[in-house]
C-alpha positions as CSV (number, residue, x, y, z in Angstrom):
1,X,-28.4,-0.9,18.2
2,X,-26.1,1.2,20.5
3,X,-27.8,1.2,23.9
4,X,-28.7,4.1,25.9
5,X,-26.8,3.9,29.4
6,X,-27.9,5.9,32.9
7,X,-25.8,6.1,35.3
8,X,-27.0,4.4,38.6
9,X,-24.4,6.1,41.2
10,X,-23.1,3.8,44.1
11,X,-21.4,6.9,45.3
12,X,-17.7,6.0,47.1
13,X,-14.5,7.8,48.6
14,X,-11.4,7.3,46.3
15,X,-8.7,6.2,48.8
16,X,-11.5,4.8,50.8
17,X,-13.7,2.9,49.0
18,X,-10.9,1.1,47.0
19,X,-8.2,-0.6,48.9
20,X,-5.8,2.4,49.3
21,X,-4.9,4.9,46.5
22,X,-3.3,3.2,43.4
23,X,0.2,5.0,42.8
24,X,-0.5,7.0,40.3
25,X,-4.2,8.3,41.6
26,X,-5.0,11.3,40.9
27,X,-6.7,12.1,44.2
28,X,-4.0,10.8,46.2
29,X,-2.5,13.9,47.2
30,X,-5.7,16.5,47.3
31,X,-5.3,19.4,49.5
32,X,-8.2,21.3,51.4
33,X,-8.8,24.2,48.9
34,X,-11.2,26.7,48.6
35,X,-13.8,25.9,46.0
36,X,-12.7,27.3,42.6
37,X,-15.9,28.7,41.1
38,X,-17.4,27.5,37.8
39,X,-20.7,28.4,35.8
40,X,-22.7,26.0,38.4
41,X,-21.6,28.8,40.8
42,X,-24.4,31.4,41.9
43,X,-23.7,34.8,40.2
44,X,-22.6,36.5,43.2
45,X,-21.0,33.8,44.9
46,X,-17.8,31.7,44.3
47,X,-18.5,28.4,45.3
48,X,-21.2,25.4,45.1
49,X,-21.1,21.6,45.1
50,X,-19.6,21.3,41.7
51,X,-16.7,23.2,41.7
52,X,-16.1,22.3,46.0
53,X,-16.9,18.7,47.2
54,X,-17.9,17.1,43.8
55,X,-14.6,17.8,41.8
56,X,-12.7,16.4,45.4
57,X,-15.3,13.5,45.6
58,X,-14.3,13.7,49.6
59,X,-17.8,13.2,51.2
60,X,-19.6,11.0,49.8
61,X,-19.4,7.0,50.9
62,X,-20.9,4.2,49.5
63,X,-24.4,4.2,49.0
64,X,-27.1,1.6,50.3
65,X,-28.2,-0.4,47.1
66,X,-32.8,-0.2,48.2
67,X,-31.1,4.2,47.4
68,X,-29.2,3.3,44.3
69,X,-31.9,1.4,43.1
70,X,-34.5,4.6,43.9
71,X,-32.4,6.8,42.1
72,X,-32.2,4.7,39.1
73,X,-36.0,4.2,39.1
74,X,-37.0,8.1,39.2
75,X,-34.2,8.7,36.9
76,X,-36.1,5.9,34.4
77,X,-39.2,7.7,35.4
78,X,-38.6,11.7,35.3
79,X,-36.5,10.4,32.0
80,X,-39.2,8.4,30.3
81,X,-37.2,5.8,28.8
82,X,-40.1,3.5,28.4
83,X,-39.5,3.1,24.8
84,X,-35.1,3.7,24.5
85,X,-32.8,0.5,24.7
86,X,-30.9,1.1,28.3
87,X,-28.0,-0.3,30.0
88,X,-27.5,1.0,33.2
89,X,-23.7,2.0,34.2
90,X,-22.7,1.2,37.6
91,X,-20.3,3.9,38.9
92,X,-19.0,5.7,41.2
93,X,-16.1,7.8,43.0
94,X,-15.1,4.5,44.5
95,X,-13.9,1.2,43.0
96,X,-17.0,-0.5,41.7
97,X,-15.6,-4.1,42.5
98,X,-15.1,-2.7,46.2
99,X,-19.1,-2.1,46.8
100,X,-20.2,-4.8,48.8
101,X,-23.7,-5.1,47.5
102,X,-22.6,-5.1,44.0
103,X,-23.7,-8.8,44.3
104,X,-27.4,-7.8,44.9
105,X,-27.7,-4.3,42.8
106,X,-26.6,-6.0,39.6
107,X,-29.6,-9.4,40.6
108,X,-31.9,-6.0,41.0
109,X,-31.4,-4.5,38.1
110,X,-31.5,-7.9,36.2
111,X,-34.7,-8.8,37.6
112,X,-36.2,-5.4,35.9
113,X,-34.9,-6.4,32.8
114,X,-32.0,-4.0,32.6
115,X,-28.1,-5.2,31.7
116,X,-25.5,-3.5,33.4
117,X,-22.5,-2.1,32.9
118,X,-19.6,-2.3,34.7
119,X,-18.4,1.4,34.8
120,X,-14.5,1.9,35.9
121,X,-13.4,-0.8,38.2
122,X,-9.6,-1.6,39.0
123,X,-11.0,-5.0,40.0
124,X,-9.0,-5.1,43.6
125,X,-12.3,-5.8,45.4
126,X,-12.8,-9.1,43.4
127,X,-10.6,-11.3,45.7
128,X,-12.2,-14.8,44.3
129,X,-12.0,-13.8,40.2
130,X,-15.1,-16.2,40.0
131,X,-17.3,-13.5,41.1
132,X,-17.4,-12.5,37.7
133,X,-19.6,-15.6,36.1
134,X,-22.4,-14.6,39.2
135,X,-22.0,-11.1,38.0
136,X,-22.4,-11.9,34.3
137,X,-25.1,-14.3,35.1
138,X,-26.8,-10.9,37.1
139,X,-26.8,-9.4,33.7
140,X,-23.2,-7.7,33.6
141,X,-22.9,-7.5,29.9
142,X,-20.0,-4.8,29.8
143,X,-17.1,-4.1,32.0
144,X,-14.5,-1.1,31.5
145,X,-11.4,-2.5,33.5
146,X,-8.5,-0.5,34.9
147,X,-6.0,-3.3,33.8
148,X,-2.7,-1.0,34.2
149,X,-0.4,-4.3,33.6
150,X,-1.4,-8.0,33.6
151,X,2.1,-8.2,35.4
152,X,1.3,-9.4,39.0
153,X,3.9,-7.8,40.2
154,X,3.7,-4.6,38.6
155,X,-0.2,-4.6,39.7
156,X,0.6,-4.9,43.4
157,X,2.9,-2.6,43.7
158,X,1.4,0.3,41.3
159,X,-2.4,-0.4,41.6
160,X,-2.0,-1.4,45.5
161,X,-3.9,-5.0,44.9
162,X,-3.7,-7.4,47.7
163,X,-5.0,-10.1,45.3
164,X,-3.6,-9.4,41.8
165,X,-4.2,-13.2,40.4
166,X,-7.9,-13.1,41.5
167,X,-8.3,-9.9,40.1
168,X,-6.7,-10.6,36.3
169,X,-8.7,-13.9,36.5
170,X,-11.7,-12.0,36.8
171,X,-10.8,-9.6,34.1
172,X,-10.0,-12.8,31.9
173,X,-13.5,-14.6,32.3
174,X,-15.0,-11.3,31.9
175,X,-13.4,-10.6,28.2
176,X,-14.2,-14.3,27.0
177,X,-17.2,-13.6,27.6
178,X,-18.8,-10.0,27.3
179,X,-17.6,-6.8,26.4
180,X,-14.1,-5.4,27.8
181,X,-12.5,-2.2,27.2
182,X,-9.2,-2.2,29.2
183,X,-7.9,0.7,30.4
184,X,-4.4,1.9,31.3
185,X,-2.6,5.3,33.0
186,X,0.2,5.1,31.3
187,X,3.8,5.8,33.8
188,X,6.8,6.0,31.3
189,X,9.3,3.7,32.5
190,X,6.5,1.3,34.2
191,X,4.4,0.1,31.9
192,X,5.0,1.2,28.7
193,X,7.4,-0.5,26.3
194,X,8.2,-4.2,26.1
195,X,5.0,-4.1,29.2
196,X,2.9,-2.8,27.4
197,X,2.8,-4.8,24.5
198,X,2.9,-7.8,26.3
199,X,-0.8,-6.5,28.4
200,X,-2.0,-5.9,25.0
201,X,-1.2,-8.9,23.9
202,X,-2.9,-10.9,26.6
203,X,-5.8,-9.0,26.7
204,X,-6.1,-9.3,22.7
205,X,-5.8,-13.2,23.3
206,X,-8.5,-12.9,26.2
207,X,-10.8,-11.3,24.0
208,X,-11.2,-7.9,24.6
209,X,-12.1,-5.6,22.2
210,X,-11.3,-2.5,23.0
211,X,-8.3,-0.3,24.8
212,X,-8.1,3.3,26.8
213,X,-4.2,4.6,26.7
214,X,-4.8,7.4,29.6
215,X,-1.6,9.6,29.6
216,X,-0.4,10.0,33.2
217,X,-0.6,13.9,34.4
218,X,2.2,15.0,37.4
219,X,1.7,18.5,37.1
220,X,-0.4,21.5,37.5
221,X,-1.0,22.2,34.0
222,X,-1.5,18.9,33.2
223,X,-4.5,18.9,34.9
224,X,-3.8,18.7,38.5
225,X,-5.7,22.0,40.0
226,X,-6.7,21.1,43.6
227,X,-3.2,21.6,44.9
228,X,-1.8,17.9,44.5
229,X,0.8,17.9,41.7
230,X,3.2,15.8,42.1
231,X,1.5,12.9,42.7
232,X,4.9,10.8,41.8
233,X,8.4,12.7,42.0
234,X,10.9,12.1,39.8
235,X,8.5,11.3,36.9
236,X,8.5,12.7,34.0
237,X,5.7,12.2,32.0
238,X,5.3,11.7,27.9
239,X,5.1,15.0,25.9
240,X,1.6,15.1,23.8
241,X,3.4,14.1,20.9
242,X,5.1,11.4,22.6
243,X,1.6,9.8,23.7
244,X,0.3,10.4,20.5
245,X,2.7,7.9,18.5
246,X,2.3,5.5,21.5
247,X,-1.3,5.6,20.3
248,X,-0.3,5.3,17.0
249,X,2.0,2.1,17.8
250,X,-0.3,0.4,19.8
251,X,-3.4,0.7,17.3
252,X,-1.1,-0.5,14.7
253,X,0.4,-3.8,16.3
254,X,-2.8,-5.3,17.9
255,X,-6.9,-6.3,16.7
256,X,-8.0,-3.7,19.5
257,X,-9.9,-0.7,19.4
258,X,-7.4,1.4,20.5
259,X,-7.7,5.2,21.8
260,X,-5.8,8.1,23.9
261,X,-6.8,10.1,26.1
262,X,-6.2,13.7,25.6
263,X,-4.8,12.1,22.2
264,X,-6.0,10.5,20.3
265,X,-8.2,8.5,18.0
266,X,-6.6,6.5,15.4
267,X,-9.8,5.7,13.5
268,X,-11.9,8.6,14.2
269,X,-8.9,11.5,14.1
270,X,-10.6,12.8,17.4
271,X,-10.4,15.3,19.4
272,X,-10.8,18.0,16.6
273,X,-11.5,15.6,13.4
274,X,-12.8,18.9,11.6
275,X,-9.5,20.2,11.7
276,X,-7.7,17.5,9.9
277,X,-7.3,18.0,6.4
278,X,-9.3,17.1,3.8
279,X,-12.1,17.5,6.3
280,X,-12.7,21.1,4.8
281,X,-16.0,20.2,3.0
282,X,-17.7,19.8,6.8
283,X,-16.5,23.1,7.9
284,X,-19.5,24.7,5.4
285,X,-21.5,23.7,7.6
286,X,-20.7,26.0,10.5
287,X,-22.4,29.6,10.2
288,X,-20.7,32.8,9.6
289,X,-19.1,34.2,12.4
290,X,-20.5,37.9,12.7
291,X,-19.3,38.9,15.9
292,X,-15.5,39.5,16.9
293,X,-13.9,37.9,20.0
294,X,-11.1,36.3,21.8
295,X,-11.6,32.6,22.5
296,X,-9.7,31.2,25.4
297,X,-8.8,27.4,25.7
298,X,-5.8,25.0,26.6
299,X,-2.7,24.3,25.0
300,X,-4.0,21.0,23.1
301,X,-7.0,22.0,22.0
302,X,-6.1,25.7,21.0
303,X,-4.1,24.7,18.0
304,X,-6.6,23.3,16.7
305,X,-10.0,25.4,17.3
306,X,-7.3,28.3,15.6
307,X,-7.1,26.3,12.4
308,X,-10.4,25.8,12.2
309,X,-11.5,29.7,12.2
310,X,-8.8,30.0,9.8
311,X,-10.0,27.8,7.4
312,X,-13.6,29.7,8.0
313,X,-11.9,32.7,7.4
314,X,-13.0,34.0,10.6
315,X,-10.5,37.1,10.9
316,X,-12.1,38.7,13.8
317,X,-11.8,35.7,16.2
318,X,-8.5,35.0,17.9
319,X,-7.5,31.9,20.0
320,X,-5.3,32.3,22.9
321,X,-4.0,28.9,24.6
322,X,-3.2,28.6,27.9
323,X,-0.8,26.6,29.6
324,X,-3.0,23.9,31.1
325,X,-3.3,21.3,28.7
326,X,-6.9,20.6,29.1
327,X,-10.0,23.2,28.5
328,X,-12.0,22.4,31.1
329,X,-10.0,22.5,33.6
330,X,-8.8,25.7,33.1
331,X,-8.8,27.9,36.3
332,X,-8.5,31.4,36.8
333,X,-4.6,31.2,37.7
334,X,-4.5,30.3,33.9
335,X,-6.5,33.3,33.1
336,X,-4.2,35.7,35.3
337,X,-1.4,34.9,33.0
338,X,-2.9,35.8,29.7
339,X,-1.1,38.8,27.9
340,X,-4.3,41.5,27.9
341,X,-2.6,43.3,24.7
342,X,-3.9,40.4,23.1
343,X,-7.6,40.1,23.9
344,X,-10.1,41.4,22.2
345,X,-13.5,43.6,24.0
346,X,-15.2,40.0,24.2
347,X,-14.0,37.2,25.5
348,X,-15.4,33.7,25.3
349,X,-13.8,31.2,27.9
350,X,-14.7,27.1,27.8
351,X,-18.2,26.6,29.4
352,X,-16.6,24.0,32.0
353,X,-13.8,25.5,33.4
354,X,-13.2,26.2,37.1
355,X,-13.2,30.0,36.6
356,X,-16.1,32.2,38.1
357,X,-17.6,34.8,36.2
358,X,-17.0,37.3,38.8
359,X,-12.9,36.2,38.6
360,X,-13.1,36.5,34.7
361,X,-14.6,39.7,34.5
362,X,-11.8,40.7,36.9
363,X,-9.1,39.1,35.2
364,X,-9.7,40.7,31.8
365,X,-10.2,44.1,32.9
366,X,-7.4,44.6,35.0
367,X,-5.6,46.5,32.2
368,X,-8.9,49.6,33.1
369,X,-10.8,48.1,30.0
370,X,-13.9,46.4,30.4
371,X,-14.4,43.9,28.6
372,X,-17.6,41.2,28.1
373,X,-16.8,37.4,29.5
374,X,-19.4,34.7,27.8
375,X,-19.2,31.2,28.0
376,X,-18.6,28.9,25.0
377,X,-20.1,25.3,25.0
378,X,-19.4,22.6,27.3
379,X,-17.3,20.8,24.6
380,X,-16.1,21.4,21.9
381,X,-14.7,17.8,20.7
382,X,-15.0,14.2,21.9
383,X,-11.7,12.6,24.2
384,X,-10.6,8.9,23.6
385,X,-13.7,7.7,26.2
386,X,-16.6,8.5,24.6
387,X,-14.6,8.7,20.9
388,X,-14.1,4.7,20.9
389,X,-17.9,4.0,20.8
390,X,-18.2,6.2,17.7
391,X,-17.7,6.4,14.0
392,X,-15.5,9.3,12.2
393,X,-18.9,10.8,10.9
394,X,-20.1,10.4,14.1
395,X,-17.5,12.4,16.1
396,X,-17.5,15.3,13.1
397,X,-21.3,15.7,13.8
398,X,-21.0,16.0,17.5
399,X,-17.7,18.6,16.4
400,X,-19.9,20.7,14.3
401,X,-23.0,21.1,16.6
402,X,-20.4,22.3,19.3
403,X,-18.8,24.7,16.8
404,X,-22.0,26.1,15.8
405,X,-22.6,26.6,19.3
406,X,-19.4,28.4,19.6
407,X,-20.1,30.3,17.1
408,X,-23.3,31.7,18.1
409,X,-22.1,32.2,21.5
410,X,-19.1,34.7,19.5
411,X,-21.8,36.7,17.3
412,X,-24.0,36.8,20.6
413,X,-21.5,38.0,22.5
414,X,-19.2,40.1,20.1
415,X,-19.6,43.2,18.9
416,X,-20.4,43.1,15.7
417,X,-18.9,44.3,12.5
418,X,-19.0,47.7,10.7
C-alpha cells in the first residue's frame, strides 16, 4: 500500500543551512526583487508571501524540533488521518542532513509510530556516514539523495562537501538498506557521460531503486525568474530533446527507475501521456469544450496541450507557448511578449504562474480590447518527481481530471458559441 506522506517542515536558508551553495544552486545568485504577483496575491494588490519571501526561501531558519513536531501533530489532527497509512517527509529549504536535531525529530516521530522520510538531502551535513544506521533505526525508511556524482572529487568541488567519503558512505548504507531515489542536476560536461554511467552504476550495485535526471537551467527562460540567471557562465545547458534521449539512455542501460525532470518518463510517457499516440481512446473522456479561448503556457508543455485540443477537435481553443520553458513559472515579462493578434477575447493563463491578475488584465488589453483573464488549473500533467511513484494509468487519470478542469475553466470563461 502506497503510504500517504505530510510534510513536517524543518524550515532552513539555502546557502545557510547547507554548508555553502552547491555550484550549480539555483538560489545562489537571487537578487532583491519585488514580489512578482500570483493568484495567492490579494486582488488589488501585487504581492504576498507566496509569490515574495516563499519563492526566495530567504527568511526562514531552521526550526526548533518541540515546533516541527507541533506542526506535524495539528497537521495529523485538522487532517484526520487517524485511519490513512502516513509517512511523514522531513523537508525543508535547507539541507535536511544539516539540521542538527534531525537525530531527535526522526526518535520523535518514531516513538508515535510514524516512519520518516528523508525528503531532499545532499547529505553534506552527515560528516560520520554511520549516522545513517541511528537514523534508520529512528524509523528512516526512505531517503531521496542528491547524489550528483559518487566521484569524490567531483562532489567537493560541485556540491561544496567538506566530507564527500562520509557522505557517499552514508548514501551507501542507506540504499542497502531502505528505499533510495538518487537524484542528479545534470551539468553537461561534468557529470554526464562516461560519469554518469559510472554513478548509476554504483548506485544500481548499492541498491537503489530509483533515479531523478534533473536538467540543469542557466537561463531566464529556463526557469530562472528572480533575477539570477546565470548561475554558471560559460555553460551551456542540454536542449529538451538532448535531455530527453539522456533519459532514454540511462533508463535503457541500468535496473533503475529512471525519470527526467521537465522530461521525461520512460515508463509512464509523462508529462502529457494523453498526448501520445494511441492514447486517443482516453481523450473521450474529457467533455466538450463549449466556450472559445486562448490558452497560455510554456514552450514544453504547449506542444503538447495543442495536440490534445486537436485531437478533441476543439477549433475554438488556441495555445500560445511562451518562451519560458516551464508553465508555472511563467511571469508577466512572458506575457508582455505575446503577439495580441493572436489572442482570442478570453484568455486562460496556468493557475501557478507568477503573473497577477491585475498585470494580465493589462497585458492583454493593451492593444484597447478588453479581454477576460481566468485561471486554468494548477497542473495540468505530472513532472519526473511525483511521475516515478506512479503507474501509466495512473498519471493519465491525474492528466484527465486536470484537463477536464481546463476545460471547464474555457466554457466558464469563454464566450460561448453561436
Amino acid at each position: 500500500m502506497i503510504k500517504m506522506q505530510v510534510v513536517a517542515d524543518i524550515g532552513g536558508i539555502p546557502g545557510v543551512d547547507c554548508k555553502g551553495f552547491c555550484k550549480y544552486c539555483y538560489f545562489k545568485k537571487v537578487k532583491e526583487t519585488e514580489p512578482l504577483g500570483c493568484v495567492s496575491c490579494s486582488p488589488g494588490k501585487i504581492g504576498c508571501s507566496r509569490c515574495g519571501e516563499e519563492l526566495k526561501e530567504s527568511k526562514n531558519n531552521f526550526k526548533l524540533p518541540f515546533a516541527v513536531m507541533s506542526e506535524v501533530q495539528n497537521t495529523l489532527m485538522l487532517g484526520n488521518y487517524r485511519d490513512q497509512n502516513l509517512k511523514i517527509n522531513i523537508s525543508g529549504g535547507g539541507d535536511v542532513s544539516c539540521y542538527s536535531h534531525l537525530n531527535e525529530l526522526t526518535a520523535t516521530l518514531n516513538q508515535f509510530g510514524l516512519n520518516t522520510h528523508l525528503g531532499y538531502t545532499s547529505g553534506k551535513g552527515f560528516d560520520d556516514g554511520e549516522i545513517a544506521k541511528t537514523l534508520i533505526n529512528n524509523g528512516v525508511d526512505e531517503v531521496t539523495y542528491t547524489v550528483f556524482s559518487t566521484d569524490y572529487k567531483l562532489r567537493k568541488e560541485w556540491v561544496n562537501d567538506s566530507n564527500p567519503k562520509e557522505s557517499l558512505k552514508a548514501l551507501k548504507i542507506f540504499s542497502e538498506n531502505i528505499e533510495v531515489h538518487g537524484a542528479s542536476v545534470i551539468i553537461p560536461g561534468v557529470n554526464d557521460g562516461d560519469v554518469l554511467l559510472k554513478t548509476c552504476s554504483d548506485l544500481e550495485s548499492w541498491g537503489v531503486k530509483a533515479m531523478i535526471l534533473m536538467r540543469f537551467a542557466n537561463t531566464t527562460n529556463q526557469g530562472l525568474i528572480l533575477k539570477n540567471a546565470p548561475i554558471l557562465n560559460d555553460v551551456k545547458t542540454h536542449s529538451v530533446d538532448e535531455f530527453k534521449d539522456l533519459v532514454k539512455e540511462i533508463n535503457s542501460q541500468f535496473n533503475l527507475r529512471v525519470t527526467g525532470t521537465p522530461v521525461f518518463d520512460p515508463e509512464t510517457n509523462a508529462p502529457f501521456a494523453i498526448a501520445k499516440s494511441g492514447n486517443e481512446i482516453y481523450l473521450q473522456f474529457i467533455q466538450d469544450v463549449t466556450g472559445e479561448a486562448t490558452v497560455v503556457s510554456s514552450k514544453i508543455a504547449g506542444p503538447y496541450i495543442a495536440k490534445i485540443f486537436e485531437k478533441i477537435e476543439a477549433i475554438n481553443v488556441n495555445v500560445i507557448s511562451t518562451e519560458k520553458e516551464i508553465a508555472c513559472l511563467i511571469t508577466k515579462d512572458d506575457l508582455e511578449d505575446i503577439d495580441l493578434s493572436e489572442v482570442k477575447d478570453t484568455v486562460i493563463i496556468p493557475g501557478r504562474s507568477f503573473v497577477h491578475s491585475l498585470d494580465a488584465e493589462r497585458i492583454f488589453s493593451k492593444d484597447g480590447k478588453e479581454r477576460i483573464v481566468g485561471r486554468g488549473p494548477d497542473k495540468l500533467s505530472v513532472d519526473g518527481e511525483m511521475s516515478g511513484t506512479l503507474t501509466e494509468e495512473q498519471v493519465i487519470e491525474k492528466e484527465l481530471e486536470e484537463f477536464r478542469e481546463l476545460v471547464q475553466a474555457i466554457n466558464f470563461f469563454g464566450m460561448k458559441k453561436r
